[in-house]
C-alpha positions as a Markdown table, in Angstrom:
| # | Residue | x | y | z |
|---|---|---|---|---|
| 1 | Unk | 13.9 | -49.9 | 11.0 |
| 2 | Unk | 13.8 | -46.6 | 8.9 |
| 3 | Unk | 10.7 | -45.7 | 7.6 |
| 4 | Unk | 10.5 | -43.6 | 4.3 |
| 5 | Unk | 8.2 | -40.6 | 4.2 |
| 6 | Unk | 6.1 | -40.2 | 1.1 |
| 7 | Unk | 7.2 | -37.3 | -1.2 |
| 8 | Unk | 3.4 | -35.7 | -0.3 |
| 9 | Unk | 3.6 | -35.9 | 3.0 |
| 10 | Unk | 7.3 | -34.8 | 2.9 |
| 11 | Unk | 6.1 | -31.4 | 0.5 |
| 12 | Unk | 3.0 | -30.8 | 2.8 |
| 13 | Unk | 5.7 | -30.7 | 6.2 |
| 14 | Unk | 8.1 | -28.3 | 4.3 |
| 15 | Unk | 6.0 | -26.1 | 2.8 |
| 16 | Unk | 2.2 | -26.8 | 4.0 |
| 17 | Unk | 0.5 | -23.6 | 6.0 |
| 18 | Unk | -2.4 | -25.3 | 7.8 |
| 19 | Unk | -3.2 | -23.7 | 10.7 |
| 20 | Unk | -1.3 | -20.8 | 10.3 |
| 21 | Unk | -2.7 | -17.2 | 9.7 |
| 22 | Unk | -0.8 | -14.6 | 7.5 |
| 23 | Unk | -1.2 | -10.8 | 6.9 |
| 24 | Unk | -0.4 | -9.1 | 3.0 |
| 25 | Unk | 0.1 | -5.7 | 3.0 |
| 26 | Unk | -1.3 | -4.8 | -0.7 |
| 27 | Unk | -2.2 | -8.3 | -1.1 |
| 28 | Unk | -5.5 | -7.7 | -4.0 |
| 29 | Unk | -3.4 | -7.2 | -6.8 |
| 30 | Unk | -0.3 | -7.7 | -8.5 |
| 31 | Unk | 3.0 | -9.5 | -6.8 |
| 32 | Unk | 0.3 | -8.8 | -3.6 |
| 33 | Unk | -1.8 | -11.1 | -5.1 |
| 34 | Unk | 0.5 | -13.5 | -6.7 |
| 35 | Unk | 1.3 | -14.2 | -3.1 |
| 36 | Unk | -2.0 | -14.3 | -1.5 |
| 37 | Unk | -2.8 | -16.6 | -3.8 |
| 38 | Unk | -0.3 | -18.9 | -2.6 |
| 39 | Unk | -0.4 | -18.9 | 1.1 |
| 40 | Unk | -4.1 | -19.6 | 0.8 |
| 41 | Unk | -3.2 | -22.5 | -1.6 |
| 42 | Unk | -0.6 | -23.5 | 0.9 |
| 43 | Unk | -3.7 | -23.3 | 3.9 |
| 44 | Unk | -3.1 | -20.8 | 5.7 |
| 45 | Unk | -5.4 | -18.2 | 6.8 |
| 46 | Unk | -4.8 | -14.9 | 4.5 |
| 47 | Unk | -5.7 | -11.2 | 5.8 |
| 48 | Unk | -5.1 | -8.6 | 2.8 |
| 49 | Unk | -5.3 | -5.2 | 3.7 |
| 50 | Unk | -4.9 | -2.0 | 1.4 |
| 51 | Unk | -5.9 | 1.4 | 0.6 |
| 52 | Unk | -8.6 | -0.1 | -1.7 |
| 53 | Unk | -10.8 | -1.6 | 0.7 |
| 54 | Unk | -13.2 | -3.1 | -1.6 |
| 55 | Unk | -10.8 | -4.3 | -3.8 |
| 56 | Unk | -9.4 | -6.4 | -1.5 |
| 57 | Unk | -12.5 | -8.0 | -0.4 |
| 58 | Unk | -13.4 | -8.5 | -3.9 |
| 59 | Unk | -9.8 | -10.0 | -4.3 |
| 60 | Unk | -10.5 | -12.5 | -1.3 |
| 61 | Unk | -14.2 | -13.2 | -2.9 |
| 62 | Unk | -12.2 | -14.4 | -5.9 |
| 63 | Unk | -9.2 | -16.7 | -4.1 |
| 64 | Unk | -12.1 | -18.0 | -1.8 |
| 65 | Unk | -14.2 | -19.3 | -5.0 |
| 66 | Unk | -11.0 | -20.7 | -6.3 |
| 67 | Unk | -9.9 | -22.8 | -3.4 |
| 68 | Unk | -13.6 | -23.6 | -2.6 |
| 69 | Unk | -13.5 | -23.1 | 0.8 |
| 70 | Unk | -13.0 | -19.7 | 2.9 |
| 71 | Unk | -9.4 | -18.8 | 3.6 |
| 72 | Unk | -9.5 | -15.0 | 2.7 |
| 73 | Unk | -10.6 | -11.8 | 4.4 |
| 74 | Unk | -10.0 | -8.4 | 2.8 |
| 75 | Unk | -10.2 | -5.2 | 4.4 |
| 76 | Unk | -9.3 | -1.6 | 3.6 |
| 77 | Unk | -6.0 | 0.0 | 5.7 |
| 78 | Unk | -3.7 | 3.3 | 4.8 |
| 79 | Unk | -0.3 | 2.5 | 5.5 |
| 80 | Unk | 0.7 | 6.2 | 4.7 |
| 81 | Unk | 0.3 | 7.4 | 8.0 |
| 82 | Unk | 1.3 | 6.2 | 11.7 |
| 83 | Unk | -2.4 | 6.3 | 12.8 |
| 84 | Unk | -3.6 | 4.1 | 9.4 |
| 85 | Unk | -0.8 | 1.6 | 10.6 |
| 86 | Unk | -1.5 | 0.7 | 14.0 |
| 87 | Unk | -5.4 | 0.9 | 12.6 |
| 88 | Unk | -4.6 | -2.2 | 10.6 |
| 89 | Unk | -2.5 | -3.5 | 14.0 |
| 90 | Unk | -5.8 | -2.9 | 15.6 |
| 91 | Unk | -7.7 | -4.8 | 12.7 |
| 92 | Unk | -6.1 | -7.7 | 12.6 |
| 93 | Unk | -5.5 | -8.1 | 16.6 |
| 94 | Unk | -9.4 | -8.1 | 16.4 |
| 95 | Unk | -9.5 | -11.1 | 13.4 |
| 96 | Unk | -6.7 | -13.1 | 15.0 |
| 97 | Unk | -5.1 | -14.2 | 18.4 |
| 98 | Unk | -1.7 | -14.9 | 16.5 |
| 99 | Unk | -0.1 | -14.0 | 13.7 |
| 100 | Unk | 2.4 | -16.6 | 12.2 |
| 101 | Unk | 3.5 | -14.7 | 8.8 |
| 102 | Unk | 3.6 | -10.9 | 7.8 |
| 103 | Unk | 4.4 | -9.7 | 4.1 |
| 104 | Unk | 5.0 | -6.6 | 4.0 |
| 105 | Unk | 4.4 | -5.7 | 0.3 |
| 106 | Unk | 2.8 | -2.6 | -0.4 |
| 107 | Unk | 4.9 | 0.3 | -1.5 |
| 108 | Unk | 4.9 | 3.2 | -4.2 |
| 109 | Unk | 7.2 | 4.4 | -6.3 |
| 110 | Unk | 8.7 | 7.2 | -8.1 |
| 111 | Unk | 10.3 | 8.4 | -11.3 |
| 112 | Unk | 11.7 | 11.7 | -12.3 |
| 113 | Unk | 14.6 | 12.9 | -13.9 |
| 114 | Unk | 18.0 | 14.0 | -11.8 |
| 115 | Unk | 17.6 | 18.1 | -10.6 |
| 116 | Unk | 13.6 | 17.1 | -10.8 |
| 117 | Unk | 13.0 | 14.6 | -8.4 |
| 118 | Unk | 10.8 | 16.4 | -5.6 |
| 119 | Unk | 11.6 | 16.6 | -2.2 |
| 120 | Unk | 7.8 | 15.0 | -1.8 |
| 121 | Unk | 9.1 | 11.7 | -3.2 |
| 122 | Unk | 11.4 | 11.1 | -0.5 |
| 123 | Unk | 8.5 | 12.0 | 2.2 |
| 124 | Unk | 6.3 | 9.9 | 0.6 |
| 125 | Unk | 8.3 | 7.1 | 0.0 |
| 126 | Unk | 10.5 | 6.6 | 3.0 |
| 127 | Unk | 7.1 | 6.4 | 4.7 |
| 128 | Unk | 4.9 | 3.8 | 3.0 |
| 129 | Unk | 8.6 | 2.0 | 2.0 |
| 130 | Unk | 10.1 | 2.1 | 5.1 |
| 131 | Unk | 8.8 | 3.5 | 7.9 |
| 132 | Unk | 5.4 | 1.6 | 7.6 |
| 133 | Unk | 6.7 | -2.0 | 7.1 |
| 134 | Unk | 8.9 | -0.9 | 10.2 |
| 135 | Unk | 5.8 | 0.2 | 12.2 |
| 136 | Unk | 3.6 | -2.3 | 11.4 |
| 137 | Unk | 6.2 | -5.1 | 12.3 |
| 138 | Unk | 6.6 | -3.3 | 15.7 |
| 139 | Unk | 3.0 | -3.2 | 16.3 |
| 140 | Unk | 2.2 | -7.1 | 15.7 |
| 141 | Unk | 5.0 | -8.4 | 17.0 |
| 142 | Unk | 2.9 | -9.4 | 20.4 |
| 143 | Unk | 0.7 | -11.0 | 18.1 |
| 144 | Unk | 3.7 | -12.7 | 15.8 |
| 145 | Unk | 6.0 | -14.1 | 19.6 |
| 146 | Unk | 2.8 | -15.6 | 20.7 |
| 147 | Unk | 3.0 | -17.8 | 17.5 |
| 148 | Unk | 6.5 | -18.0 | 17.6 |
| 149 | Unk | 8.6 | -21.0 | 18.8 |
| 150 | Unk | 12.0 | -22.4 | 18.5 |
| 151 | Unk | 11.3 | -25.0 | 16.1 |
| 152 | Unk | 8.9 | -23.2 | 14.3 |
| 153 | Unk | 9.5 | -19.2 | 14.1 |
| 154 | Unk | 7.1 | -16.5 | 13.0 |
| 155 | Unk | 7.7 | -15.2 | 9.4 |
| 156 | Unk | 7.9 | -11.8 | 8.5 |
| 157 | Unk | 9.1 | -10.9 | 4.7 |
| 158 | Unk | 9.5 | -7.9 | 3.1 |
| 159 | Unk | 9.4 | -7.2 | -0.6 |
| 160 | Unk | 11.9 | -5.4 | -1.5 |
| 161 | Unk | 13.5 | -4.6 | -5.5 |
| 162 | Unk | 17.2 | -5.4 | -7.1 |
| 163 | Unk | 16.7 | -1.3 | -6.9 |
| 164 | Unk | 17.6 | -1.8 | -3.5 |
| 165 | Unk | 20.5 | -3.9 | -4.3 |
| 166 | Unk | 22.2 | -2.7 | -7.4 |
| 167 | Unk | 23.2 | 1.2 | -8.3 |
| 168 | Unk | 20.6 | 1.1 | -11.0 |
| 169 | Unk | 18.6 | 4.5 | -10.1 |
| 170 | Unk | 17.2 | 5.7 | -13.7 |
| 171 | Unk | 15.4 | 8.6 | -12.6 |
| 172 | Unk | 13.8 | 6.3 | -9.3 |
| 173 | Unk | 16.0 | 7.3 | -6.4 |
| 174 | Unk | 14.0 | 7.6 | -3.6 |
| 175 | Unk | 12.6 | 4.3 | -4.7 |
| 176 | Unk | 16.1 | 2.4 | -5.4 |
| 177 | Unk | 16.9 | 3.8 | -1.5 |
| 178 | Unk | 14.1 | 3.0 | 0.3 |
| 179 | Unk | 14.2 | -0.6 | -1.2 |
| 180 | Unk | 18.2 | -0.6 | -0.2 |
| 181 | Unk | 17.1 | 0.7 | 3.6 |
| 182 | Unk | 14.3 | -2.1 | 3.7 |
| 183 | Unk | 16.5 | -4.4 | 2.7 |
| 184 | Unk | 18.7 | -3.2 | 5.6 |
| 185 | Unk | 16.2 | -2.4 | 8.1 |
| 186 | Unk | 15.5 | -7.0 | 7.6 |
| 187 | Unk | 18.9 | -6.9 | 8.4 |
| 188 | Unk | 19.0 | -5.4 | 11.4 |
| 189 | Unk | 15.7 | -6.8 | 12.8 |
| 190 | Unk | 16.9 | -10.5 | 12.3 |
| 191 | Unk | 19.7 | -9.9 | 14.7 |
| 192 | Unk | 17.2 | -8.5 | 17.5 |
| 193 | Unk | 14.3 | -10.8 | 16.6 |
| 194 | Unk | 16.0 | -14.0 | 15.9 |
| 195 | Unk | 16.9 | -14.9 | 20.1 |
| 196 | Unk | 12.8 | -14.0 | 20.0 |
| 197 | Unk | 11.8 | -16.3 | 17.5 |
| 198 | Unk | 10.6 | -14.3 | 14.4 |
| 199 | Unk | 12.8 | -14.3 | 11.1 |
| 200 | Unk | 12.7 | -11.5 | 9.2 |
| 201 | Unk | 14.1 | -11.6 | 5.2 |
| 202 | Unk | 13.8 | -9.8 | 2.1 |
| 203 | Unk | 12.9 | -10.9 | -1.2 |
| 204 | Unk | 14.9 | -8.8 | -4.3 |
| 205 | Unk | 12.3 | -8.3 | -6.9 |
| 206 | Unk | 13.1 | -8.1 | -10.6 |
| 207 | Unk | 10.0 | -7.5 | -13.2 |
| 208 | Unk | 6.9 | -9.0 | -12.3 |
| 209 | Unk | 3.4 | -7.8 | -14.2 |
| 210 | Unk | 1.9 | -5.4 | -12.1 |
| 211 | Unk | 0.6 | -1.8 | -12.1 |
| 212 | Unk | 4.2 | -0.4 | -10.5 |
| 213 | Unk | 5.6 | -2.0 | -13.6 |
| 214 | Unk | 3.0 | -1.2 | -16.4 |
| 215 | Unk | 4.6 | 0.8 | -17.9 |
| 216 | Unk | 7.4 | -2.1 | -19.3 |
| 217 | Unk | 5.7 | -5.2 | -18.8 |
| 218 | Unk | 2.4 | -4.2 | -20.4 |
| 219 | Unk | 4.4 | -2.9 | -23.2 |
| 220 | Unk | 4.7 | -5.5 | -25.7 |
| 221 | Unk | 7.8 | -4.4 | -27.5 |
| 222 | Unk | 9.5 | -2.8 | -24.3 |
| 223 | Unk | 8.9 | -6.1 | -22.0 |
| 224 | Unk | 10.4 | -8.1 | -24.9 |
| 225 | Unk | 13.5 | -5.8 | -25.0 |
| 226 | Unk | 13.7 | -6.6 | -21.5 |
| 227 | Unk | 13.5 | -9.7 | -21.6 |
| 228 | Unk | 16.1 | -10.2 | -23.5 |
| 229 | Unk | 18.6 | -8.7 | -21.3 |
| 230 | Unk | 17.1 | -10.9 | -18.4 |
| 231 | Unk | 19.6 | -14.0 | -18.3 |
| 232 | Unk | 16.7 | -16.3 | -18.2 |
| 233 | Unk | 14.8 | -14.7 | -21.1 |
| 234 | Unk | 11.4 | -13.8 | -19.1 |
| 235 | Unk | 10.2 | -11.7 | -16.7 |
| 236 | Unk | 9.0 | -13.2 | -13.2 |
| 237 | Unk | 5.8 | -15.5 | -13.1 |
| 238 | Unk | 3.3 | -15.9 | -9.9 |
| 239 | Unk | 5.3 | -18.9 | -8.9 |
| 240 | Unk | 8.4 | -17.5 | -8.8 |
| 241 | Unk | 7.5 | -15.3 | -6.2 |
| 242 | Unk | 4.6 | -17.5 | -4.7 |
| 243 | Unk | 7.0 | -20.4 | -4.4 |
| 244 | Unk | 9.9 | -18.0 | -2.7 |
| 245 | Unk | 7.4 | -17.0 | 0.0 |
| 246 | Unk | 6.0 | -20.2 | 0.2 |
| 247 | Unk | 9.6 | -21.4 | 1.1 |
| 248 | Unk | 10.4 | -18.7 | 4.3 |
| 249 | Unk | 7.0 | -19.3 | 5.3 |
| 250 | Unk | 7.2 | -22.9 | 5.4 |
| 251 | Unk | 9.3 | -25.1 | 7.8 |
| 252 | Unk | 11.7 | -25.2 | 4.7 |
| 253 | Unk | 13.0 | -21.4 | 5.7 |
| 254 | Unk | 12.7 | -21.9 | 9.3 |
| 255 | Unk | 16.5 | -21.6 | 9.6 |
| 256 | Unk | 16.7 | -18.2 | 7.6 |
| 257 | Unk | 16.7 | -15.1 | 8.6 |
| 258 | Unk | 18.5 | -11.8 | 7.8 |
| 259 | Unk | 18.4 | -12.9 | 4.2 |
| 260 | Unk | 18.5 | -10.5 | 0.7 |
| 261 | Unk | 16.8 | -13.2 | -2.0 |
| 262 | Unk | 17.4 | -12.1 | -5.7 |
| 263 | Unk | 14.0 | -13.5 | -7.2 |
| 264 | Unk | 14.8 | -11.6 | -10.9 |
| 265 | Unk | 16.0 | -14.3 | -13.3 |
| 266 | Unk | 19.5 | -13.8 | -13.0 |
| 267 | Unk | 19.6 | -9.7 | -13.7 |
| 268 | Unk | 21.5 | -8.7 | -10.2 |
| 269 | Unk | 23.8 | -11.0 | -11.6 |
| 270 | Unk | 24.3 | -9.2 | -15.1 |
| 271 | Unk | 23.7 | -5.5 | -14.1 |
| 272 | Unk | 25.6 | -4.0 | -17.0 |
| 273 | Unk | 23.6 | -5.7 | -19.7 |
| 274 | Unk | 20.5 | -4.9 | -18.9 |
| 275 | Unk | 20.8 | -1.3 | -17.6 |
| 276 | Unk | 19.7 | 0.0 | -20.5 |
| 277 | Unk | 18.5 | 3.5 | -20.7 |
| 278 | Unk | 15.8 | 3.4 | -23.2 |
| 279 | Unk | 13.9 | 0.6 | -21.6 |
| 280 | Unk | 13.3 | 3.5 | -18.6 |
């Protein structure tokens, strides 16, 4: 006889993170936090890690008092640098014996007008953007295949920006390319790291409130004017980009990998009406 599953049950088996330990780069403010937040609500273990060291243990203080029970540790770690990277490998290798999910969400950005961009801004970005997600996934990757199994992969995802996706540069190109080559680099990864068991995808940010994006969203009257060129009329929300992780996390994304997700309301789908100069 078949037997139904109940709906909670069913949720908790597709999306539930008990038992599983996850590290977020930048992961005490902003999207960072937005998805801390919801592994830990999920119930997995959550390591955040940043150049503001206390910041992130304040940040787990707070989810911790939340959820009522201690799911978050909070650390300092530079990510500029090849040394601060395998630091934070180091860090976490002595937290954890396995690491189940990476995010790899901290990144910087850049803004300067065509024949005034600086050479510095592609230095600086290619190496917190690109080369450090890169490095970083390199160094815990013993950590990530001891998790790893068939049936259940280890995660890793990488936020990337419809920057990387669409030709919309407005005075941020070494941003909108090291987005595009993160976006690749997942690519390329998922073919070598799929036979071993880890997935590796990108999610496509449009605007969510956070400092990188201050300068719209905290703007009444210029978030409004984007938002009105957004097909859905808003910008993102913490469970648009909670829920999206939650999903390649969960046993719900254990079948994808090498994926590009557009989490922006609709705007890669609508690139001429909302590339609007004055909103930049």
């Amino acid at each position: 006889m078949r037997t139904t599953t109940r709906p909670e049950a069913r949720l908790q088996r597709l999306f539930g993170l008990e038992g599983k330990t996850a590290l977020v780069t930048g992961g005490a403010r902003g999207v960072g936090r937005m998805i801390t937040e919801a592994l830990a609500g999920a119930g997995a273990r959550v390591l955040i890690a940043s150049r503001r060291g206390e910041a992130c243990a304040t940040a787990a203080t707070e989810v911790n008092e939340a959820l009522g029970e201690e799911r978050c540790e909070g650390f300092g770690a530079d990510l500029s640098t090849e040394a601060g990277v395998l630091a934070l490998a180091e860090e976490v290798e002595s937290r954890c014996e396995r690491l189940e999910i990476l995010v790899n969400n901290s990144g910087k950005t850049w803004g300067a007008p065509l024949g005034q961009h600086p050479w510095k801004a592609w230095e600086d970005l290619q190496s917190v953007n690109v080369a450090a997600p890169f490095s970083l996934i390199q160094a815990l990757l013993p950590l990530m295949e001891r998790a790893a199994s068939a049936d259940d992969p280890a995660r890793v995802v990488n936020i990337g920006s419809i920057n990387g996706s669409i030709p919309n540069g407005q005075g941020a190109y070494a941003y909108a390319a090291s987005k595009a080559a993160l976006h690749h680099l997942g690519r390329v990864l998922a073919n070598e790291l799929g036979p071993r068991h880890v997935t590796v995808n990108a999610l496509a940010l449009g605007p969510f409130p956070s400092k990188m994006m201050n300068y719209i969203t905290g703007d009444e009257a210029r978030r409004e004017h984007l938002e009105t060129r957004i097909p859905l009329r808003r910008i993102g929300r913490p469970d648009d980009v909670g829920g999206a992780v939650l999903w390649l996390a969960g046993a719900a994304g254990a079948w994808v990998t090498g994926a590009v997700v557009p989490i922006d309301g609709g705007m890669s789908a609508d690139v001429v009406q909302w590339m609007d100069p004055e909103l930049f």
